[in-house]
C-alpha positions in Angstrom: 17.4 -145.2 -37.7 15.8 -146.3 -34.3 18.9 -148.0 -31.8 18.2 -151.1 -29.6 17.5 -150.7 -26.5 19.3 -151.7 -23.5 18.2 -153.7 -20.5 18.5 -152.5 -17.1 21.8 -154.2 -16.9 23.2 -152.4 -19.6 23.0 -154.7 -22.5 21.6 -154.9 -25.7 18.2 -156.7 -25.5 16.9 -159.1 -28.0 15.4 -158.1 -31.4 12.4 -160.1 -30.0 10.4 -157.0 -29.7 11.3 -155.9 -32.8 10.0 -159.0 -34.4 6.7 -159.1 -32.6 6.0 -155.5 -33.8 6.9 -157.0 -36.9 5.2 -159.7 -36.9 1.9 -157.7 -35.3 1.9 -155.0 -38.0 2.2 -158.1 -40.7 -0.7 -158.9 -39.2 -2.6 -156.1 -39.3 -1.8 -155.8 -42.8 -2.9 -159.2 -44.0 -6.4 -158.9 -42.3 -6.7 -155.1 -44.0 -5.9 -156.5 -47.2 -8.4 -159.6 -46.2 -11.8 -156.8 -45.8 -10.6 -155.3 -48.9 -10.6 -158.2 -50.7 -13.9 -159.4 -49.3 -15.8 -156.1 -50.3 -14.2 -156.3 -53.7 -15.7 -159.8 -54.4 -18.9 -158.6 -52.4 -19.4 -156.1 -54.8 -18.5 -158.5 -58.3 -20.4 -161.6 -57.1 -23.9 -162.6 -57.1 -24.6 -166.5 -55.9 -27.3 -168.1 -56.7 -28.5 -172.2 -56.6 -27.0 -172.9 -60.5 -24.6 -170.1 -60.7 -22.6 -167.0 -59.8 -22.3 -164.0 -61.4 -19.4 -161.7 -61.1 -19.1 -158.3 -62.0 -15.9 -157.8 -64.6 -12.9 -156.0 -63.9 -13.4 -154.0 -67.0 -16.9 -153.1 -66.0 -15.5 -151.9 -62.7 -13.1 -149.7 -63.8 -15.0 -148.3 -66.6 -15.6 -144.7 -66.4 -19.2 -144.4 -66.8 -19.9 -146.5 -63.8 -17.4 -144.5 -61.7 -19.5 -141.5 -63.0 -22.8 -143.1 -62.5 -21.7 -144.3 -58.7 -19.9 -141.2 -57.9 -22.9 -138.8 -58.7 -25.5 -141.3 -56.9 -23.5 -141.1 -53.9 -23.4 -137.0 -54.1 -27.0 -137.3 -54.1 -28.0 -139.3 -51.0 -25.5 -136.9 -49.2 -27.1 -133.8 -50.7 -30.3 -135.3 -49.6 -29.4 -136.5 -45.9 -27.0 -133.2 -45.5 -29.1 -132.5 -42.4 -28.9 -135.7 -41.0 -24.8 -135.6 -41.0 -24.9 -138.7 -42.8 -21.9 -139.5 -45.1 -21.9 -142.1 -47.2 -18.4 -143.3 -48.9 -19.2 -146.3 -50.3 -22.2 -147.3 -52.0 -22.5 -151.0 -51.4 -20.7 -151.1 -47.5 -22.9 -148.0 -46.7 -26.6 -149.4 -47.9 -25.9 -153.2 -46.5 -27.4 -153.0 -43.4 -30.4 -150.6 -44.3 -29.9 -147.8 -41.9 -28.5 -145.4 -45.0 -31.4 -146.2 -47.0 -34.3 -145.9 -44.2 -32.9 -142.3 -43.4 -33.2 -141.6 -48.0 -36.9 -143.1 -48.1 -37.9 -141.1 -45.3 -36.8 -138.2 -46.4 -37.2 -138.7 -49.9 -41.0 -139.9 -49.5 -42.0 -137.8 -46.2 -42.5 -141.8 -44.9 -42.1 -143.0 -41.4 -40.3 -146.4 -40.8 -39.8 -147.0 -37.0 -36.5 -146.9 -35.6 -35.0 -149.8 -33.9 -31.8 -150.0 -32.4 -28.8 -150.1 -35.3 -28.5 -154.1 -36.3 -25.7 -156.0 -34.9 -26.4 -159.3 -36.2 -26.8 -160.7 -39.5 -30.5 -161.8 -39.1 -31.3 -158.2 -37.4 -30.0 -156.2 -40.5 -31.9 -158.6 -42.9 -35.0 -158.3 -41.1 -34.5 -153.8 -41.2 -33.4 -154.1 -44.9 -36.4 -156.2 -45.8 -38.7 -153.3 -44.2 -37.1 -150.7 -45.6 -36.9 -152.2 -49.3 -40.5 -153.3 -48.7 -41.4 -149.5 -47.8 -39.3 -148.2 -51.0 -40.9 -150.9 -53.5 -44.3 -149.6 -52.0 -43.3 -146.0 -52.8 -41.8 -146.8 -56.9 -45.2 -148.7 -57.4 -43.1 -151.5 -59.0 -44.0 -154.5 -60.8 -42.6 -157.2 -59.3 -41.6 -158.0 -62.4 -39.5 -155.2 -62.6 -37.2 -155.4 -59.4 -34.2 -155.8 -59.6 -32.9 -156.1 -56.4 -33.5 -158.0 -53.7 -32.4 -158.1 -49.5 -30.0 -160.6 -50.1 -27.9 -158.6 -52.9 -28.4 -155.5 -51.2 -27.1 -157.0 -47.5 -24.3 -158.7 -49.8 -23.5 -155.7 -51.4 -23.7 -156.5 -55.0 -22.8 -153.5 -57.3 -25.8 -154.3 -59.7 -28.6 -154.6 -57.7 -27.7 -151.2 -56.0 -27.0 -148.8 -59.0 -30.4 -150.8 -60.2 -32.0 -149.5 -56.8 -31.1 -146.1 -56.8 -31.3 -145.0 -60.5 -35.0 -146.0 -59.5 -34.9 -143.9 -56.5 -33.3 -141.5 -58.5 -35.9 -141.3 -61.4 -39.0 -141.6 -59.3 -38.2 -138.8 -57.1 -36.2 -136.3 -59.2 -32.1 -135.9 -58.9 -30.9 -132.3 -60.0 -28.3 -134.0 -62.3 -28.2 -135.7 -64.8 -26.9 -139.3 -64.8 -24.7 -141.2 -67.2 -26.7 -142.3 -70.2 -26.6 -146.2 -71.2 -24.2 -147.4 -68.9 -23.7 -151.0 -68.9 -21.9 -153.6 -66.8 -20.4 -156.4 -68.6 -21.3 -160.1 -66.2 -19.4 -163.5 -66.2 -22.2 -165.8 -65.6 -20.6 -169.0 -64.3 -22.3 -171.9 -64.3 -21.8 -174.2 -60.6 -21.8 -177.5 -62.5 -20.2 -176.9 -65.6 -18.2 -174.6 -64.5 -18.9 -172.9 -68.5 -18.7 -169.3 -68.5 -21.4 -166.8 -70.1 -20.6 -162.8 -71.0 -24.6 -161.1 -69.9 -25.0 -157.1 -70.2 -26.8 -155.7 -67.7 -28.4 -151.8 -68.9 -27.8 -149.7 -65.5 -29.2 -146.3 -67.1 -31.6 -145.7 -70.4 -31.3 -142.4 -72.2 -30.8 -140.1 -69.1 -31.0 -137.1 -70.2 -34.7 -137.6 -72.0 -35.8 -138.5 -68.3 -34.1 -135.6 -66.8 -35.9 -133.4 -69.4 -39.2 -135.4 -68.8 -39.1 -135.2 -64.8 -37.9 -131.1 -65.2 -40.7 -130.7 -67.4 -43.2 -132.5 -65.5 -41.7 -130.2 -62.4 -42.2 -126.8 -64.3 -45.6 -127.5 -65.7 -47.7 -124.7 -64.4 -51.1 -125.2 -63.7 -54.5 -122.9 -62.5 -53.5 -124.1 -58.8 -50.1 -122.4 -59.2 -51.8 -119.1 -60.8 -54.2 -119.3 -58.1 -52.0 -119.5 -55.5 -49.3 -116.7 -56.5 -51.5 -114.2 -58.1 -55.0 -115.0 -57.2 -55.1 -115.5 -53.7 -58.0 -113.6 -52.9 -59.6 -116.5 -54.8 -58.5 -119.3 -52.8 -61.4 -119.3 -50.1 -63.9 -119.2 -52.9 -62.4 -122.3 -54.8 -61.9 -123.9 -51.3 -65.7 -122.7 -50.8 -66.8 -125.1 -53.8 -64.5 -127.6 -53.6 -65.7 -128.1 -50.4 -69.4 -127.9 -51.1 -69.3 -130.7 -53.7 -67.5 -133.2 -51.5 -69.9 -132.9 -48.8 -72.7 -133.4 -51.2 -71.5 -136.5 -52.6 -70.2 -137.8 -49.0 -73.3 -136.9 -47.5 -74.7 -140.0 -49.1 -73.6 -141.7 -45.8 -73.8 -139.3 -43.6 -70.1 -138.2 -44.0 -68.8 -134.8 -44.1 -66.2 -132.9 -44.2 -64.9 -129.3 -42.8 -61.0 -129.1 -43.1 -59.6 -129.9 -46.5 -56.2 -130.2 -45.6 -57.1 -132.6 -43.0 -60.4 -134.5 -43.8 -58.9 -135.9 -46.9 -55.1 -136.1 -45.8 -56.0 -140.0 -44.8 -57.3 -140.9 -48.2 -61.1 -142.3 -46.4 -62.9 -139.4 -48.4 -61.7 -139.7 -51.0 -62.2 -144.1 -51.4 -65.4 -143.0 -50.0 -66.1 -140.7 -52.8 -64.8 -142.3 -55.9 -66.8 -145.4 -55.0 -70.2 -143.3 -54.4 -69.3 -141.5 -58.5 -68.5 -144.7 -60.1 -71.3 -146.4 -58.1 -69.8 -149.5 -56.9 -68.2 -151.0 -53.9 -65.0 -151.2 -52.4 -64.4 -153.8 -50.0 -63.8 -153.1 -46.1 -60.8 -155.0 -46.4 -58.8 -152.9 -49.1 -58.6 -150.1 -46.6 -58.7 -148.7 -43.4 -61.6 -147.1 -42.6 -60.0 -145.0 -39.5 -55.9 -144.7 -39.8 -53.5 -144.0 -38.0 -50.5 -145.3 -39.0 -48.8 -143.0 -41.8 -48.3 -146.3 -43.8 -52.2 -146.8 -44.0 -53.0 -143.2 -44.8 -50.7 -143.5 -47.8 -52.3 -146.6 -49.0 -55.7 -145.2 -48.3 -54.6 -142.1 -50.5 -52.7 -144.2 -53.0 -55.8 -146.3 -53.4 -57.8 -143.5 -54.0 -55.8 -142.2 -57.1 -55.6 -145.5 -58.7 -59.2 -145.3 -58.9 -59.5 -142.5 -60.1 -56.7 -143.4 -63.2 -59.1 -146.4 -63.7 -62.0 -144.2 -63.9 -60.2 -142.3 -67.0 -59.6 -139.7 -64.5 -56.0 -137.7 -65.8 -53.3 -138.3 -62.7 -53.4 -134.4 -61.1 -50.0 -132.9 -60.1 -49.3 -134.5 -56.7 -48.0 -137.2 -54.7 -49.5 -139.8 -52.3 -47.3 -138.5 -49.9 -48.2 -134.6 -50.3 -51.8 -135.5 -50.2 -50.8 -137.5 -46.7 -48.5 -134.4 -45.9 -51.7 -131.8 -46.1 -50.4 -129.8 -48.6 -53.1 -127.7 -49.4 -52.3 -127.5 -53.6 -52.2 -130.9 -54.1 -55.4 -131.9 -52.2 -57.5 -129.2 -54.3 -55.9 -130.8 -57.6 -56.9 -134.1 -56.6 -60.7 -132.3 -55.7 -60.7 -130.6 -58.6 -59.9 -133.6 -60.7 -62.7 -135.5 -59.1 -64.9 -132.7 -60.0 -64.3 -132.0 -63.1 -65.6 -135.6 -63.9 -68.4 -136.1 -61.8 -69.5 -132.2 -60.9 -72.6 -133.1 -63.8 -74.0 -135.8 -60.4 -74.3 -132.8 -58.0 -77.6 -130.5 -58.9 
């Protein structure tokens, strides 16, 4: 029990302090509870011009989408371990972008310039619409199929984030395996009627089939693995042709090349050399002919493999990125692929 104090007189002061604190710590508490609030409600409530959705209750407190949120958020800070970021909460964390331009990057090997962190509302809108226009770029999305925008990712809306990083999660491989099926129960309200709909959104599909699929896809060995760790003594010779019939077909125009890792890393050669097999032309415009930004490299190389899917050529064992990255493997798969369709033009 705390005793009044006395004034320098020697009597009891007022309770007036007392009160204030009181008052003061009332305060405190009010606006705590305020933030709290707000963040709940961010996270349940989507507006839009005819009507708000709102996550249910039931939906948040259902135990698949505690596991599904939980084991998404030990992912990114597996991932960014090196970068000592720690993320607590999925929807506060990713609003403002910062969180997810640090996962792209390292995720995709992508560069995404650093500006000073965003203050104002209009600053972290403009970073989040680069950084989700850098990860949509990187899925290969339809548009069609996003489902999240800047907007419900800035205003932290449960769905639209679990919806964003299950994709992340998917495309680029997570070592566990998510929650299958989950689903969140939304009350669609309608602004004028005020008539309320139940909507089931699907979060997750069968889980661990795409777990199995990705890990599968990862362990399929190929003659570039057996090359590489028991045949390396044949590594210069394959290099040797590789090398020989690229600078045959780019030779067409006076183009050459003496590096693989690097004279392809930018994707040119190979637009260059698709377009000279399939005999036709691609337009100045679609590319960049001399890149420097990493962004144009890997539309360059992305470029390049889409033609060669639309030329019935089977999608080799790489990325974009790896092929931008100079790893050696992946850009004598992607070689290899292209000669193994067209090696009957060389003679």
């Amino acid at each position: 029990m705390s005793l009044p104090r006395r004034s320098e007189g020697g009597s009891v002061s007022s309770n007036k302090s007392d009160e204030h604190r009181d008052r003061s710590f009332s305060s405190k508490l009010d606006t705590l509870t305020s933030t709290l609030s707000r963040r709940k409600k961010h996270q349940r409530d989507q507006e839009s011009g005819d009507y708000k959705r709102q996550v249910s209750n039931e939906s948040l407190k259902d135990p698949q989408v505690q596991a599904l949120s939980q084991q998404l958020k030990e992912w990114i800070n597996d991932v960014l371990t090196d970068d000592h970021i720690v993320v607590k909460n999925l929807c506060e964390d990713l609003s403002d972008g910062q969180v997810l331009s640090a996962l792209i990057e390292k995720l995709a090997s992508a560069k995404i310039e650093h500006k000073e962190v965003a203050q104002s509302i209009a600053s972290q809108k403009a970073k989040l619409t680069e950084v989700l226009n850098q990860i949509n770029y990187h899925l290969q999305v339809a548009d069609d199929g996003i489902k999240w925008n800047v907007d419900n990712i800035h205003n932290k809306y449960l769905i639209s984030v679990l919806h964003l990083l299950v994709a992340l999660a998917r495309h680029y491989g997570i070592p566990r395996r998510l929650p299958s099926f989950v689903k969140i129960q939304v009350l669609q309200i309608t602004k004028a009627t005020q008539q309320t709909e139940t909507i089931t959104e699907q979060i997750t599909g069968d889980e661990e089939r795409e777990h199995y699929n990705f890990a599968a896809r990862q362990q399929e060995r190929d003659v570039f693995d057996t090359l590489f760790d028991s045949a390396p003594d044949k590594l210069n010779a394959v290099k040797g042709s590789l090398m020989a019939f690229a600078n045959k077909q780019l030779s067409q125009i006076n183009r050459g090349c003496s590096n693989i890792e690097e004279d392809f890393s930018n994707g040119v050669n190979l637009v260059v050399m698709m377009s000279l097999a399939e005999g036709y032309y691609v337009p100045m415009y679609s590319f960049s002919m001399e890149p420097t930004a990493y962004d144009h490299k890997l539309h360059n190389v992305t470029l390049a493999l889409n033609l060669m899917q639309e030329a019935g050529i089977p999608r080799p064992k790489c990325t974009a990125e790896s092929i931008v990255s100079k790893d050696l493997k992946s850009t004598l798969r992607v070689l290899y692929a292209i000669y193994s369709k067209y090696k009957h033009l060389v003679k």
